[in-house]
PDB file of N, CA, C and O in Angstrom:
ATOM      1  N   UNK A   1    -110.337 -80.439 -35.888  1.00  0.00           N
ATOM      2  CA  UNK A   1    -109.779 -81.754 -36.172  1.00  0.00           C
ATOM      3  C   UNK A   1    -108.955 -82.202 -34.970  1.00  0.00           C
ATOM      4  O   UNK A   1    -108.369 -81.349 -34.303  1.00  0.00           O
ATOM      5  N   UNK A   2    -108.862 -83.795 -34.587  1.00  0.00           N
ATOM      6  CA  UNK A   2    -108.719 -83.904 -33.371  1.00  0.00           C
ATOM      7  C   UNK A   2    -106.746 -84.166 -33.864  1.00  0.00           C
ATOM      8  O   UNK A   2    -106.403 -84.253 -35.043  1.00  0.00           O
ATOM      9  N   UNK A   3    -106.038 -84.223 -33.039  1.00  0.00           N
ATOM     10  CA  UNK A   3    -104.753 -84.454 -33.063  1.00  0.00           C
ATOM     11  C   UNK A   3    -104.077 -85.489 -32.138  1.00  0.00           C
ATOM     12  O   UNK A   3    -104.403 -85.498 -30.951  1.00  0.00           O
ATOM     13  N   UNK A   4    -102.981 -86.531 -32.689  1.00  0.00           N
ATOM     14  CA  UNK A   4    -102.260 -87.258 -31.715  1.00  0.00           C
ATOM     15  C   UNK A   4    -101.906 -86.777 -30.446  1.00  0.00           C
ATOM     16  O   UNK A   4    -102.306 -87.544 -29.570  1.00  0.00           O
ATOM     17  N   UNK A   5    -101.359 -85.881 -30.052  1.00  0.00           N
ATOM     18  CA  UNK A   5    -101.538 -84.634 -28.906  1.00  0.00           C
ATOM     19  C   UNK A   5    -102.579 -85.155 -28.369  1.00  0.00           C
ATOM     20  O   UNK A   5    -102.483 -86.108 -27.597  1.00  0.00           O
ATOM     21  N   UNK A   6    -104.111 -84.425 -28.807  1.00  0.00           N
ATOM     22  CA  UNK A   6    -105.257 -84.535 -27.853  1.00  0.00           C
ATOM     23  C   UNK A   6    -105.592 -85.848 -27.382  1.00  0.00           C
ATOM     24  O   UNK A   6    -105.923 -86.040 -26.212  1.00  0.00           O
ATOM     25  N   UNK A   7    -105.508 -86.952 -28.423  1.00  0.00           N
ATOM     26  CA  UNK A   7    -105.857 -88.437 -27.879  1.00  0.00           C
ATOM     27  C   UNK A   7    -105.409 -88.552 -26.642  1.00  0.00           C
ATOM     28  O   UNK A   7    -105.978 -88.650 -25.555  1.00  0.00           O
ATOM     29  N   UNK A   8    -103.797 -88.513 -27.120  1.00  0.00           N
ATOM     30  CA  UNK A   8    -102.741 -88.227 -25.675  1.00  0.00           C
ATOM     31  C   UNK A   8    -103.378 -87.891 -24.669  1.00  0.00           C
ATOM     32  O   UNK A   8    -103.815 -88.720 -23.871  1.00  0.00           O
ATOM     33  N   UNK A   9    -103.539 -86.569 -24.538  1.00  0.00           N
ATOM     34  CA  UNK A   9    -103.926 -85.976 -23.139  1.00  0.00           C
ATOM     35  C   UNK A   9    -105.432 -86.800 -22.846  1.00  0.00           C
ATOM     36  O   UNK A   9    -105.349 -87.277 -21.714  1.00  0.00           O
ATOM     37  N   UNK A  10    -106.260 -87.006 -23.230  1.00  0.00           N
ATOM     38  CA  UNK A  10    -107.675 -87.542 -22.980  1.00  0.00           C
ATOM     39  C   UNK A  10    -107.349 -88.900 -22.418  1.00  0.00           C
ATOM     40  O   UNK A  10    -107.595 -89.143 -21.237  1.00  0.00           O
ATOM     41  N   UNK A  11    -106.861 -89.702 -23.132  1.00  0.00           N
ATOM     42  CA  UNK A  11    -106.033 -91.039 -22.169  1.00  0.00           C
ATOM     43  C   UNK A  11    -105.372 -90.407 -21.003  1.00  0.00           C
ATOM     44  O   UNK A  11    -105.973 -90.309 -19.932  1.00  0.00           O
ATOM     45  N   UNK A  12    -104.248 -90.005 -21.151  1.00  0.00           N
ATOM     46  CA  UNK A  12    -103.812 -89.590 -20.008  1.00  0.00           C
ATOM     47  C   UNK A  12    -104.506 -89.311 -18.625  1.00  0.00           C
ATOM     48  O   UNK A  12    -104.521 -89.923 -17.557  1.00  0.00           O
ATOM     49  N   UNK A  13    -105.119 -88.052 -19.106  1.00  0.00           N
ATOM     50  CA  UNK A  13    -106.161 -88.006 -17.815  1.00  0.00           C
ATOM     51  C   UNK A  13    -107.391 -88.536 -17.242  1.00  0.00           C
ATOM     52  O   UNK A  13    -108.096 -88.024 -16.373  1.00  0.00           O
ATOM     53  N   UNK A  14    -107.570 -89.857 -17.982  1.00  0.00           N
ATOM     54  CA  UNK A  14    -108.559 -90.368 -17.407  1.00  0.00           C
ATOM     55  C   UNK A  14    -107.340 -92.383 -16.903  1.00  0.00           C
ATOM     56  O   UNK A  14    -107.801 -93.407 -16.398  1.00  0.00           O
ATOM     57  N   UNK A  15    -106.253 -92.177 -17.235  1.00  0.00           N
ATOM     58  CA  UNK A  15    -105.946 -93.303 -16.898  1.00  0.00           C
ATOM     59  C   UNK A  15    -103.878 -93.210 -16.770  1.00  0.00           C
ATOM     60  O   UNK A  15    -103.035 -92.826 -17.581  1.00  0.00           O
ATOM     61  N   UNK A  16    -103.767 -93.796 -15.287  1.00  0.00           N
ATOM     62  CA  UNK A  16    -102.284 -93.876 -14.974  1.00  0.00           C
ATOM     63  C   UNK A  16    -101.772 -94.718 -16.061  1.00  0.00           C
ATOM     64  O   UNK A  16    -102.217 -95.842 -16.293  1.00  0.00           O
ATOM     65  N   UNK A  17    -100.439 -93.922 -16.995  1.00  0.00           N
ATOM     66  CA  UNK A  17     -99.830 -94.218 -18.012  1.00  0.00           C
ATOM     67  C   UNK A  17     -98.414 -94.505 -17.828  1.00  0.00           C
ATOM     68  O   UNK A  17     -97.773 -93.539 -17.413  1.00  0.00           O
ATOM     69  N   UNK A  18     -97.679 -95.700 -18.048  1.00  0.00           N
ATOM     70  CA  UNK A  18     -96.562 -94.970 -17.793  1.00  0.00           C
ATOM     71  C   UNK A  18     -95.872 -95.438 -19.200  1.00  0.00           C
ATOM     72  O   UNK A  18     -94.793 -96.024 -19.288  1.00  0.00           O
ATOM     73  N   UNK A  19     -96.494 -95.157 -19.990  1.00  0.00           N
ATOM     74  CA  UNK A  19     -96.180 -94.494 -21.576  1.00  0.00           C
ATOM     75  C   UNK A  19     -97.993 -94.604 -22.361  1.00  0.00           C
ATOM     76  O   UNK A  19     -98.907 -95.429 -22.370  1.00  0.00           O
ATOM     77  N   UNK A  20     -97.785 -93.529 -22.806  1.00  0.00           N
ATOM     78  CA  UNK A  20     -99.163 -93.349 -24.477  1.00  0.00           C
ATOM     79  C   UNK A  20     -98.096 -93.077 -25.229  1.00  0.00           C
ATOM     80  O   UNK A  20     -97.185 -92.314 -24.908  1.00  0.00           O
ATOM     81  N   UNK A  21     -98.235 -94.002 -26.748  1.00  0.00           N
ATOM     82  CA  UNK A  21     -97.498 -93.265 -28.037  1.00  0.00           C
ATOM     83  C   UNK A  21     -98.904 -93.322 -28.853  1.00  0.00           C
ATOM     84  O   UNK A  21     -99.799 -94.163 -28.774  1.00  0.00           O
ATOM     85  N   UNK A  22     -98.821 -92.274 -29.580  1.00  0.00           N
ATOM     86  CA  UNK A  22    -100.110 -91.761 -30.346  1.00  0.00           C
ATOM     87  C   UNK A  22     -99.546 -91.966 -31.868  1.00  0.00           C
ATOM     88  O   UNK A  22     -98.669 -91.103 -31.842  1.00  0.00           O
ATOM     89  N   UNK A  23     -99.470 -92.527 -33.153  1.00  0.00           N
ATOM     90  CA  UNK A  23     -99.150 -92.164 -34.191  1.00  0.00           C
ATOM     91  C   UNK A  23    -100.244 -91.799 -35.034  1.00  0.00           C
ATOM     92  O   UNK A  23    -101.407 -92.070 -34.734  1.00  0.00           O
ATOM     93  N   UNK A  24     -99.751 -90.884 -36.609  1.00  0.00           N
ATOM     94  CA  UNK A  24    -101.193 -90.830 -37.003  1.00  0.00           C
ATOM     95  C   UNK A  24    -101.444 -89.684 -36.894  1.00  0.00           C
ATOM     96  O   UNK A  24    -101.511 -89.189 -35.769  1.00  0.00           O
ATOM     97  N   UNK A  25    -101.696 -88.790 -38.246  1.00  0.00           N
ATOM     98  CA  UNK A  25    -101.269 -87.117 -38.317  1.00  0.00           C
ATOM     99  C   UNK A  25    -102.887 -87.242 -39.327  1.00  0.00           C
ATOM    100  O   UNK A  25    -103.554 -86.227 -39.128  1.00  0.00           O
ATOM    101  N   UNK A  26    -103.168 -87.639 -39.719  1.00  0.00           N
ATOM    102  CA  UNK A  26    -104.523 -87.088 -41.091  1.00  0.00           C
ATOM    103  C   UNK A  26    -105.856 -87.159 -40.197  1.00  0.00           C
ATOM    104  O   UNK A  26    -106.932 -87.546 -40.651  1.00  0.00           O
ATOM    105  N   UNK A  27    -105.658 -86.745 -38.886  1.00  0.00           N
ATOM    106  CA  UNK A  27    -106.830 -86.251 -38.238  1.00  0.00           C
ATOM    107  C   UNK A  27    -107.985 -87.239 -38.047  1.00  0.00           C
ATOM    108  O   UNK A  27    -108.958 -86.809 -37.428  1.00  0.00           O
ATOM    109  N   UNK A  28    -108.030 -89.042 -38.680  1.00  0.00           N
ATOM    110  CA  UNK A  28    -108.847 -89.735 -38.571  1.00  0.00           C
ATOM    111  C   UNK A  28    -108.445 -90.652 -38.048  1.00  0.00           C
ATOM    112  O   UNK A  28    -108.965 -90.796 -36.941  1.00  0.00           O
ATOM    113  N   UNK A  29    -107.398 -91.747 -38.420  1.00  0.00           N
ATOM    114  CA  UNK A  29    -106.706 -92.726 -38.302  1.00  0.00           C
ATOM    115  C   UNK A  29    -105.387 -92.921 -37.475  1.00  0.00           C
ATOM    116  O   UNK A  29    -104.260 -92.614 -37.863  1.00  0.00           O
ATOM    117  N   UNK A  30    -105.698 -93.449 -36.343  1.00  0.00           N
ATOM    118  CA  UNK A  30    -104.466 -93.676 -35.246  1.00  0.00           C
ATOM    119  C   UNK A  30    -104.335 -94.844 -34.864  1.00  0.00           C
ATOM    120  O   UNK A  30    -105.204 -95.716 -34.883  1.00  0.00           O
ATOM    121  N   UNK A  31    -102.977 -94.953 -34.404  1.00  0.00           N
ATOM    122  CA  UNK A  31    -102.565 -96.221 -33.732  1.00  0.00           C
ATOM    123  C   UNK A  31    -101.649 -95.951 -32.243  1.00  0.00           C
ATOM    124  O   UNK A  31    -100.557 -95.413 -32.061  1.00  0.00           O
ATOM    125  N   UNK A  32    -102.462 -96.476 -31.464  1.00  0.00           N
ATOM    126  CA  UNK A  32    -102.257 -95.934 -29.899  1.00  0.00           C
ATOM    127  C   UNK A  32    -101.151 -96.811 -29.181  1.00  0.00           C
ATOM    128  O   UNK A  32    -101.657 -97.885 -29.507  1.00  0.00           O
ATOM    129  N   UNK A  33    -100.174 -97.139 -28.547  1.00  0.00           N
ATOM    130  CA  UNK A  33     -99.548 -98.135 -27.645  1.00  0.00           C
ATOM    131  C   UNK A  33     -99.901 -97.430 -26.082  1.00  0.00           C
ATOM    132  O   UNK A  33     -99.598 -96.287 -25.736  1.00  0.00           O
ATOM    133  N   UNK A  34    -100.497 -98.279 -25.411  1.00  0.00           N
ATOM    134  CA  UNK A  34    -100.775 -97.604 -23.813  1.00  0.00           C
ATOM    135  C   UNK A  34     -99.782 -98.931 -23.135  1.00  0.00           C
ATOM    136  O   UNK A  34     -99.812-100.125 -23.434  1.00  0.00           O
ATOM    137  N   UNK A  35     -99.037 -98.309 -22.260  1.00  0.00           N
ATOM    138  CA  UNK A  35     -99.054 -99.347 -21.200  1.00  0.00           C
ATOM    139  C   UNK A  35     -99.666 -98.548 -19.747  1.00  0.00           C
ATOM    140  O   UNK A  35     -99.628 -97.350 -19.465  1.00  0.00           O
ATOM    141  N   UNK A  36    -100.177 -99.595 -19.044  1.00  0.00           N
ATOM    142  CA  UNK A  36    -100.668 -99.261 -17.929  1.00  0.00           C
ATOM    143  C   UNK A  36    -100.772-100.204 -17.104  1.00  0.00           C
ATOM    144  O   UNK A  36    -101.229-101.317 -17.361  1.00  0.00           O
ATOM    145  N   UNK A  37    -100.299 -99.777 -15.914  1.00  0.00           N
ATOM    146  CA  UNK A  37    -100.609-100.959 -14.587  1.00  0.00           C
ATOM    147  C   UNK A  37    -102.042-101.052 -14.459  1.00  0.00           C
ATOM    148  O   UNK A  37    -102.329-101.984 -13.707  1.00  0.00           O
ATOM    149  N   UNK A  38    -103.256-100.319 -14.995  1.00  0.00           N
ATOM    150  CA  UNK A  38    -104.315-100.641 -14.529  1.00  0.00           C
ATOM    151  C   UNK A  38    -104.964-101.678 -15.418  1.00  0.00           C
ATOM    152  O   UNK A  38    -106.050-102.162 -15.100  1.00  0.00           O
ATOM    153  N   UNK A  39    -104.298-102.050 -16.577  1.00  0.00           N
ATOM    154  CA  UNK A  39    -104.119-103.391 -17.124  1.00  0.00           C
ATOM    155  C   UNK A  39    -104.050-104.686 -16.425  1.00  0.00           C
ATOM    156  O   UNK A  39    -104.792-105.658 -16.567  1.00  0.00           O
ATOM    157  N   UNK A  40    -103.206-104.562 -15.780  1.00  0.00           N
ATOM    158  CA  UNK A  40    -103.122-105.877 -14.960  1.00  0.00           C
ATOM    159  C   UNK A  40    -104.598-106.696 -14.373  1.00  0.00           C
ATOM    160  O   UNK A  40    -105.597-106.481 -13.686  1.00  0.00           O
ATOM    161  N   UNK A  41    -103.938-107.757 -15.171  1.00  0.00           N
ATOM    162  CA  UNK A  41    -105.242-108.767 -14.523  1.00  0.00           C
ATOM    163  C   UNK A  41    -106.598-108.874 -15.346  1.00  0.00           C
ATOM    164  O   UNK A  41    -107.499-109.621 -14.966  1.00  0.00           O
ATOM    165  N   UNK A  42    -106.715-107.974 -16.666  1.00  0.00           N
ATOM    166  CA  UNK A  42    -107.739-107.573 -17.374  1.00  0.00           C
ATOM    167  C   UNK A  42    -107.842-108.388 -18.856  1.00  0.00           C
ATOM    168  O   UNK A  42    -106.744-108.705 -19.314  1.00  0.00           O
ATOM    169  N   UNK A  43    -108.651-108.647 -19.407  1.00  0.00           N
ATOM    170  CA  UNK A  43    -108.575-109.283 -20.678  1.00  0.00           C
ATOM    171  C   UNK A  43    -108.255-107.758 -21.219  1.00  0.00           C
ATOM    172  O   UNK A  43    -108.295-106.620 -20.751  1.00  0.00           O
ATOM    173  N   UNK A  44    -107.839-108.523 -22.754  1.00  0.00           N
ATOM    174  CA  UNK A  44    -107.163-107.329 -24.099  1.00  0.00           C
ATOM    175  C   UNK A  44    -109.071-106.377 -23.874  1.00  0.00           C
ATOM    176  O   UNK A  44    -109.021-105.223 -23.450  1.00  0.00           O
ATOM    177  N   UNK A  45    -110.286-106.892 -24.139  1.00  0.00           N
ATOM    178  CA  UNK A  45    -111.063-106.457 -24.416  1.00  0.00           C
ATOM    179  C   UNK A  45    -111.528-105.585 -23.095  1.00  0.00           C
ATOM    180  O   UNK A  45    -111.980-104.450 -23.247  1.00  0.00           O
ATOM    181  N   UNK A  46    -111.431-106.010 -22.167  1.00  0.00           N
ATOM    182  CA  UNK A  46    -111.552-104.740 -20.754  1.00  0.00           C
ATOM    183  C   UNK A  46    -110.762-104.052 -20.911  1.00  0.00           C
ATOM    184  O   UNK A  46    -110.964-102.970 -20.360  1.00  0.00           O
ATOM    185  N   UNK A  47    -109.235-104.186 -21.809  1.00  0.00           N
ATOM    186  CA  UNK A  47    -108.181-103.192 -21.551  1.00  0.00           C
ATOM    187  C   UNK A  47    -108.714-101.830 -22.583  1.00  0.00           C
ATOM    188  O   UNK A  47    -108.618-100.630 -22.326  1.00  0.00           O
ATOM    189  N   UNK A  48    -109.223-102.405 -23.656  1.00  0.00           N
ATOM    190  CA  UNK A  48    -109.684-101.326 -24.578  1.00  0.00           C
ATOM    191  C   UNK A  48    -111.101-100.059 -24.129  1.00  0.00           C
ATOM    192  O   UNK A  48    -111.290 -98.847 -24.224  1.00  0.00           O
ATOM    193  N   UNK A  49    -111.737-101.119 -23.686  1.00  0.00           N
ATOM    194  CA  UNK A  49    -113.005-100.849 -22.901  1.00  0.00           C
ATOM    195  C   UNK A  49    -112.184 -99.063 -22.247  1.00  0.00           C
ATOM    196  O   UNK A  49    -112.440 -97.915 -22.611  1.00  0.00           O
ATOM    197  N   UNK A  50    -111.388 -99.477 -21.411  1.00  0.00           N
ATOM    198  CA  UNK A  50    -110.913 -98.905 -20.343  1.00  0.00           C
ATOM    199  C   UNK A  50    -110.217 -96.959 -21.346  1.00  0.00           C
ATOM    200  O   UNK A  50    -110.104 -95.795 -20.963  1.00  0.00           O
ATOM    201  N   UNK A  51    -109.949 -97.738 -22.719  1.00  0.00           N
ATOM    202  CA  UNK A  51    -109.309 -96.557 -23.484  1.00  0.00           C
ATOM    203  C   UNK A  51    -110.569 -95.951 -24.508  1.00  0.00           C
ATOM    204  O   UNK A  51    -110.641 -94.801 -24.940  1.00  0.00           O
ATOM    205  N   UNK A  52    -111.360 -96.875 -24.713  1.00  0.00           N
ATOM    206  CA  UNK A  52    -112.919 -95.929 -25.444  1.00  0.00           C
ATOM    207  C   UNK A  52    -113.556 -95.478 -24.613  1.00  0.00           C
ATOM    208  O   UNK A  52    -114.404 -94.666 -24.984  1.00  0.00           O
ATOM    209  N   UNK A  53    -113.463 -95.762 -23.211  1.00  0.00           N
ATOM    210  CA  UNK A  53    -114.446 -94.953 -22.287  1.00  0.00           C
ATOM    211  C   UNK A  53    -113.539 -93.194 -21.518  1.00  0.00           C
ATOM    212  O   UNK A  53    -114.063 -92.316 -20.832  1.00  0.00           O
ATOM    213  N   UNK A  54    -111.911 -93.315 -22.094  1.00  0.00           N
ATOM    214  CA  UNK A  54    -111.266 -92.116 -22.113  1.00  0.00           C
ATOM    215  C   UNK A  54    -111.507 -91.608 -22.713  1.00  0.00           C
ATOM    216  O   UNK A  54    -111.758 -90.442 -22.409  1.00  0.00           O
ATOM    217  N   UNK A  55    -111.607 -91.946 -23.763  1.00  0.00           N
ATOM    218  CA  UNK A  55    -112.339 -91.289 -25.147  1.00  0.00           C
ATOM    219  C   UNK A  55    -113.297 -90.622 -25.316  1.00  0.00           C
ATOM    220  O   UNK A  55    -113.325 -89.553 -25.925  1.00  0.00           O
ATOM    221  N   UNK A  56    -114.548 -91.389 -24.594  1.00  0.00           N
ATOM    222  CA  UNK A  56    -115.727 -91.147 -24.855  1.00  0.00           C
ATOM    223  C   UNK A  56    -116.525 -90.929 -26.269  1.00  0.00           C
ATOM    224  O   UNK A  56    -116.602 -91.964 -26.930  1.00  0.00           O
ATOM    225  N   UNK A  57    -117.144 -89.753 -26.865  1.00  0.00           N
ATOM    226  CA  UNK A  57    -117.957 -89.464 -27.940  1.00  0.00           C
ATOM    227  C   UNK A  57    -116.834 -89.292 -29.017  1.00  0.00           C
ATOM    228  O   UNK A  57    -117.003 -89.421 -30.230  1.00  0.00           O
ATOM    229  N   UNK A  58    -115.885 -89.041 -28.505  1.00  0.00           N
ATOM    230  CA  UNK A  58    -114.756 -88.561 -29.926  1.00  0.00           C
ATOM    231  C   UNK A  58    -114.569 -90.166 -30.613  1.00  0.00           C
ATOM    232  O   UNK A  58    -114.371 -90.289 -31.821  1.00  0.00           O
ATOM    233  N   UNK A  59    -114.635 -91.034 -29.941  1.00  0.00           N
ATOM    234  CA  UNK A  59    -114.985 -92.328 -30.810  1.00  0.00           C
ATOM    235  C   UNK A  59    -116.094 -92.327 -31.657  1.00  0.00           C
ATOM    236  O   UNK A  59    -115.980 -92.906 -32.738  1.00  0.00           O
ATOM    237  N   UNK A  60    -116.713 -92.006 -31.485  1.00  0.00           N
ATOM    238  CA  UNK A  60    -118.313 -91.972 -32.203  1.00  0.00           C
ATOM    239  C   UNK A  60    -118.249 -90.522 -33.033  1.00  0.00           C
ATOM    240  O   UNK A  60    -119.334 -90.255 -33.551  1.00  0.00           O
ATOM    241  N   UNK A  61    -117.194 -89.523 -33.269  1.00  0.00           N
ATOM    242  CA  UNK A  61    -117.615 -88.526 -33.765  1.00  0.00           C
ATOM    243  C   UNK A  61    -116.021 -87.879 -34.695  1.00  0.00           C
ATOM    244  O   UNK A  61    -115.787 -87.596 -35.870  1.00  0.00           O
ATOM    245  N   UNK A  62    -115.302 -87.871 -33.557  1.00  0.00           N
ATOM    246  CA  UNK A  62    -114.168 -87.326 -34.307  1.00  0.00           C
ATOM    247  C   UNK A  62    -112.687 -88.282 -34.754  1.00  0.00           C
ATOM    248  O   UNK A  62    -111.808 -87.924 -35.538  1.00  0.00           O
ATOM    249  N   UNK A  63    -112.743 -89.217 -34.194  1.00  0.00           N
ATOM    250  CA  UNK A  63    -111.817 -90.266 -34.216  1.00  0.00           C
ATOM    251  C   UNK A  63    -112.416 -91.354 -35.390  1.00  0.00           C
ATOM    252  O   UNK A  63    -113.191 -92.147 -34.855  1.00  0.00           O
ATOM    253  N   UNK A  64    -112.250 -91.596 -36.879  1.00  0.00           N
ATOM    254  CA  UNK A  64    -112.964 -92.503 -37.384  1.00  0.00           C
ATOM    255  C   UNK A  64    -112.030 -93.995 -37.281  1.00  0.00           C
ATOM    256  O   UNK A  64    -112.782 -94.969 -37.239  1.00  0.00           O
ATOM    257  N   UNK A  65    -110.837 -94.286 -37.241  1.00  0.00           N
ATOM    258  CA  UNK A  65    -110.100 -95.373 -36.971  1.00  0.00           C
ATOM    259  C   UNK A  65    -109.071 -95.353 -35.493  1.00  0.00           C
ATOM    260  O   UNK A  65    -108.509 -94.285 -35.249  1.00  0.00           O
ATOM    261  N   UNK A  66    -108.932 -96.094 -34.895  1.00  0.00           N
ATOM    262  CA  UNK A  66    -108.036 -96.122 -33.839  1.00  0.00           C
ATOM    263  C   UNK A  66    -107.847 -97.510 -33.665  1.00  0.00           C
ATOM    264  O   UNK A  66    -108.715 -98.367 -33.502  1.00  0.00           O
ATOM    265  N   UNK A  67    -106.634 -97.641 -33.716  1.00  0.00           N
ATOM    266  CA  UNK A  67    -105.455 -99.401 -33.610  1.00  0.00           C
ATOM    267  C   UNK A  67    -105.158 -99.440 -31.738  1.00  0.00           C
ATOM    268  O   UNK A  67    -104.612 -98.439 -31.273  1.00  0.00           O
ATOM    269  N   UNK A  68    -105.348-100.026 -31.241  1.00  0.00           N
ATOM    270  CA  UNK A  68    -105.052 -99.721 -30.040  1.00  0.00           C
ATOM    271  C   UNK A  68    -103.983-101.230 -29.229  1.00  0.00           C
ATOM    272  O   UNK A  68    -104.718-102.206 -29.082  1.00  0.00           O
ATOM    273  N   UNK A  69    -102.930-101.422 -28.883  1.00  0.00           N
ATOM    274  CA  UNK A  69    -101.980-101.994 -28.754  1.00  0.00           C
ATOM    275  C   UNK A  69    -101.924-101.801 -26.703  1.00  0.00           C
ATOM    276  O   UNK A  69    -101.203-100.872 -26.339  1.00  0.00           O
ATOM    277  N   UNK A  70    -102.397-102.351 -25.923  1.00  0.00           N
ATOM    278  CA  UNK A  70    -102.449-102.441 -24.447  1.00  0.00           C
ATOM    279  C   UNK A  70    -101.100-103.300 -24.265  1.00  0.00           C
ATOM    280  O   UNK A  70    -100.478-104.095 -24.970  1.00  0.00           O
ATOM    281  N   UNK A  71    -100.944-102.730 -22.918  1.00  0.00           N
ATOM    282  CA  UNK A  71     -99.776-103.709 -22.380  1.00  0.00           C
ATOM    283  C   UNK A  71     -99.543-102.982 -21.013  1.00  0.00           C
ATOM    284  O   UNK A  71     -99.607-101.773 -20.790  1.00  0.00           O
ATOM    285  N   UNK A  72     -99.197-104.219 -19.974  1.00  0.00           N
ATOM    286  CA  UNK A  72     -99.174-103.981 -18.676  1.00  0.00           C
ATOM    287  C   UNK A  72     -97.522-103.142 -18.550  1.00  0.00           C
ATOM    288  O   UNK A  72     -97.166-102.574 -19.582  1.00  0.00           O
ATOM    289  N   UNK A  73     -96.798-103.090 -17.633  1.00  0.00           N
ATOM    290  CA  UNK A  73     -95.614-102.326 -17.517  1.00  0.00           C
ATOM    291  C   UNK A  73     -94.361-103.669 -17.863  1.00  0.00           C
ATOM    292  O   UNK A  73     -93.230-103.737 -18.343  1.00  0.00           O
ATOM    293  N   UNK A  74     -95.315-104.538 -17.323  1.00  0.00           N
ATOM    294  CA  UNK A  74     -94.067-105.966 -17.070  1.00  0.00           C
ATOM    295  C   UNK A  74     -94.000-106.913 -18.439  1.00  0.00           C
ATOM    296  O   UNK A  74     -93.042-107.664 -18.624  1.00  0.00           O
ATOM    297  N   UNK A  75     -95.171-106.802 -19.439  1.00  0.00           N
ATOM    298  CA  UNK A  75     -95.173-106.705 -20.936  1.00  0.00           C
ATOM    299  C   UNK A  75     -94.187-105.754 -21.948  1.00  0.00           C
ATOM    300  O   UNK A  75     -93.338-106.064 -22.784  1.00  0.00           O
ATOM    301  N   UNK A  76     -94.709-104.449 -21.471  1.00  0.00           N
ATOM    302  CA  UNK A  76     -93.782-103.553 -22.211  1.00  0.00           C
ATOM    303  C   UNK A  76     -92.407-103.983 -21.958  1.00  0.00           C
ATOM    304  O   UNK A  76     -91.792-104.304 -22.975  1.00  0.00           O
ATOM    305  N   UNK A  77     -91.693-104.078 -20.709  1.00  0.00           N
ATOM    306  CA  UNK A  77     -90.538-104.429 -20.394  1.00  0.00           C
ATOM    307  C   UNK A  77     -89.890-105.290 -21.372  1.00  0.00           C
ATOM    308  O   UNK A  77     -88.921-104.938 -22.044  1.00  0.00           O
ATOM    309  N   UNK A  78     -90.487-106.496 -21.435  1.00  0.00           N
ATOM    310  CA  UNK A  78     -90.079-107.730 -22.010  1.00  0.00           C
ATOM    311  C   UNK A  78     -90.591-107.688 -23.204  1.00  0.00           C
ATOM    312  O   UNK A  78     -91.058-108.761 -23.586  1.00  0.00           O
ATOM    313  N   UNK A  79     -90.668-106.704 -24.009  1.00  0.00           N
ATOM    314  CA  UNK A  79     -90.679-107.057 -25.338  1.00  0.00           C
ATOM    315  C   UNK A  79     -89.825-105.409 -25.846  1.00  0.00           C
ATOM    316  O   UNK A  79     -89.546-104.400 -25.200  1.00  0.00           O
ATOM    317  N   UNK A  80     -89.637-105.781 -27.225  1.00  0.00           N
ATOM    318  CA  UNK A  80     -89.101-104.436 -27.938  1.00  0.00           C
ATOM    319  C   UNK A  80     -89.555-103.438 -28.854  1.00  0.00           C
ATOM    320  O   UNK A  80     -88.745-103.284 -29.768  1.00  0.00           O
ATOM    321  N   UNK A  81     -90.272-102.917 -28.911  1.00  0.00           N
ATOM    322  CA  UNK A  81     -90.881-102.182 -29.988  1.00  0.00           C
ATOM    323  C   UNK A  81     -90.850-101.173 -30.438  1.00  0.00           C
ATOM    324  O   UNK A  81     -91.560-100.908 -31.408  1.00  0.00           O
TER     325      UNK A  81
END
């Protein structure tokens, strides 16, 4: 069963973070916040693109829901969450 942890690290290493929060413990259903400078300049839908292709097959196999919340560094800044 996959874990908030592993999402973590699989984003991580396929993309400069400078925060992943992973929530979401029942092994199916998560809700991700990434910010990333490699956001910049990207529609919401390239930004996701960019986090199912970290992913890869665990979208299609072990991950059955994922909420995913993008934001550049200068977004995160200016808001509170």
């Amino acid at each position: 069963m996959i874990t908030s942890e592993d999402i973590k690290s699989y984003i991580e290493a396929a993309l400069l973070c400078e925060l992943v929060r992973i929530e979401g413990d029942d092994g199916h259903h998560f809700n991700a916040t990434i910010v990333s400078a490699e956001f910049r300049g990207q529609s919401t839908v390239q930004q996701h693109q960019l986090v199912y292709r970290a992913l890869g097959d665990k979208m299609k196999q072990e991950i059955h829901a994922l909420s995913i919340k993008t934001l550049t560094p200068e977004q995160w800044l200016g808001k509170n969450f």
